[in-house]
C-alpha positions, 0 to 999 in steps of 0.5 A: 794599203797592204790592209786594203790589198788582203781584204780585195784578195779575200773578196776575189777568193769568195765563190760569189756563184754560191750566194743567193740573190739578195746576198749577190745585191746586197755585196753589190751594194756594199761593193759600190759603196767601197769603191765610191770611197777609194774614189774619193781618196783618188781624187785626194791624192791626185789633187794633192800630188798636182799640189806638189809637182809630183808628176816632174818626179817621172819626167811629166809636166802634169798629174794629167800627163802622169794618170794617162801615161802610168795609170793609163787611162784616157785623156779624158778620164785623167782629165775629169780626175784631176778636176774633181780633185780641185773641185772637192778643194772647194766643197767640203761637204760634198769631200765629205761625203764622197769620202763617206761613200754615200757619193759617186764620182759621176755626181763630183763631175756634174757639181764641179762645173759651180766652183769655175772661177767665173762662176765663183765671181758670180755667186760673190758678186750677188751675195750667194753662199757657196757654202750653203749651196754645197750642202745643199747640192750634197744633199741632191746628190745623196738622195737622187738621181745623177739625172736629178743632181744635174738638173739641179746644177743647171738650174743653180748655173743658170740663175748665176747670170740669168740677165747675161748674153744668152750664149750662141748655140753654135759654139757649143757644137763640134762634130767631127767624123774620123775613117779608119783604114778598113772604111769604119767612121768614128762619129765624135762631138758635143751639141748644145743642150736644144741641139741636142734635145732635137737629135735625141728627139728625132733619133727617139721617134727612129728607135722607138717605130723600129722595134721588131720581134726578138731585136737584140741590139744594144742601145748603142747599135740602136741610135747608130741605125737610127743616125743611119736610117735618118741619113736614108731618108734625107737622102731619098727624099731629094729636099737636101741642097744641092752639091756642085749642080748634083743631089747628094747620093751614095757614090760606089765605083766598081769594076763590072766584073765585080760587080757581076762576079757573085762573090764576097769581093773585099776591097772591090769597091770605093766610096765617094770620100774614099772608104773601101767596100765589098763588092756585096755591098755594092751589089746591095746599093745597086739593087735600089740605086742608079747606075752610070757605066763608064769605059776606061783605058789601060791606065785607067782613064775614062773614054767614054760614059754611058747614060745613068740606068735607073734600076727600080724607076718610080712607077715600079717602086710605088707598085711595090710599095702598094703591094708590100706596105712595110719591109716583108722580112720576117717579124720586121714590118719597118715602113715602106719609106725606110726600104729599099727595093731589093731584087730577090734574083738579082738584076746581075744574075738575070733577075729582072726589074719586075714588080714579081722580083722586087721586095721591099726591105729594110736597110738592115734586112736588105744587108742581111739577104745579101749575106745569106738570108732569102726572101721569097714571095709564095704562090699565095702571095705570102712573103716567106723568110729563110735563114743562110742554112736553109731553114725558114723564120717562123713568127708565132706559134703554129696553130695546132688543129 
């Protein structure tokens, strides 16, 4: 161990800015290789500290217990690592090569799943080597992908039982959403594999048409739009079941001076199922929403509640949709039944519900105008960009004459 710590520090001393880029690939190379190594004598120790007990050494009943607590990784870190110490028990040959570095971690978790008890069961009962499908899966993994490597196993799990009840979808699905005290929604879950072929899909054709000029988001943020602009859809397109005899819609209640109050307003709003909002955000929902004024008491009770006001009515928006065609934000262009119709003066600063006020925007671009981006239509008719210090957003390059 004291050998290993020298040979880190004299790496961590290296100026790694100096080196070419071949020198930069082939350390990586060699980096990757090492670590697979140290996995691999992780996985060893663990399994054989779990072997032992050792964890009751510190007060903890499990290694599981032990890895979260003094290595403090995640549950589900310390879990995986733990069964790939079990799993390699069983699979020599694959030991031997994550042992070797030619194996990542990630391909021990996708073989380990073959070595389940039942599974085990299967294979003895219809003759099958365990041995020679070791060999064969190190083999994969050695030379392919890890997308390769669990299709393979798939394949291998699959062709245990292939005569066996076909398992139901649905309970292999969970999905749960957890709100965080400044309204954030923590979306966790796991679908079956055609469950989860169908999302990917649908949230696929979503990513893949919404590709402006210059998008910077991560892929993360890109799926998250998607789920988003999915749920925008469904919405707006009225075919959802119906909840206690009302579609379902966004709901935000706001005080009137608020809403009318031309301010960031944090916390000055609430949600249906109870998440706080900005007051900007409401107005944003109001620009393209229905909205239902209701007089309260000094204690906040109801007394009176007028008739819900559409804001843009149907005959307006498919003006505007004729005109517009697509989202008019600069170098966006997403569909026009991805928009919402945004009032370039807002309807609570006078502006009216006209189609010469009305823009459709994208939600994403819709947030932006109302954090300082501004659209406005030229005398030409030509929708024209401008960021929150002033300057316009030009696309392309201008044409020298």
């Amino acid at each position: 161990m004291s050998e290993l710590r020298s040979a880190l520090d004299a790496l961590a001393a290296d100026d790694v800015s100096e080196l070419g880029r071949r020198e930069q690939l082939d350390g990586i190379a060699e980096l990757l290789e090492a670590r697979n190594r140290i996995d691999a004598q992780l996985a060893r120790r663990v399994r054989a500290a779990e072997l032992q007990q050792a964890s009751e050494d510190d007060g903890l009943r499990s290694m599981r217990s032990w890895l979260r607590g003094h290595g403090r990784l995640s549950p589900a870190a310390a879990g995986q690592l733990v069964r790939n110490g079990r799993a390699l028990d069983r699979l020599p040959t694959l030991a031997a090569a994550f042992e070797a570095g030619a194996v990542t971690a990630d391909q021990v978790v996708v073989v380990a799943p073959i070595v389940a008890e039942d599974r085990q069961a299967a294979a003895l009962d219809q003759g099958i080597d365990l041995a020679e499908v070791d060999r064969v899966l190190t083999s994969v993994a050695g030379q392919h992908s890890v997308q390769r490597l669990t299709g393979v196993v798939q394949h291998y799990l699959s062709r245990l039982d292939p005569d066996g009840p076909e398992p139901d979808p649905t309970d292999e699905r969970a999905l749960t959403l957890s709100t965080f005290s400044d309204g954030t929604v923590v979306v966790r879950g796991q679908l079956d594999a055609v469950g989860g072929e169908k999302l990917r899909m649908a949230l696929e054709s979503v990513v893949q048409a919404d590709r402006p000029k210059g998008d910077r988001r991560t892929r993360a943020q890109q799926l998250a739009d998607a789920v988003v602009q999915l749920a925008d859809n469904q919405l707006a397109s009225g075919d959802l079941p119906v909840l206690r005899t009302v579609k379902p819609h966004v709901v935000v209640t706001i005080r009137d001076v608020d809403l009318r109050d031309d301010v960031v307003g944090p916390a000055a709003a609430v949600t249906g199922f109870g998440s706080l909002v900005s007051a900007a955000k409401a107005r944003m929902l109001a620009c393209d929403g229905s909205i239902t004024p209701v007089l309260i008491d000094e204690h906040g009770m109801p007394l009176n509640m007028g008739r819900t006001k559409r804001v843009v009515p149907p005959h307006l928006r498919k003006a505007v949709e004729l005109r517009d065609e697509a989202c008019v934000f600069a170098g966006c262009g997403a569909p026009k039944f991805w928009c919402d119709v945004h009032h370039v003066v807002h309807w609570l600063l006078g502006g009216e519900t006209s189609l010469e006020n009305s823009a459709l925007l994208c939600e994403r671009h819709h947030t932006e105008v109302h954090h300082g981006f501004r659209v406005e239509r030229d005398p030409s008719g030509r929708w024209r960009t401008f960021r929150p210090d002033g300057s316009e957003i030009i696309i392309g390059m201008p044409l020298l004459l």
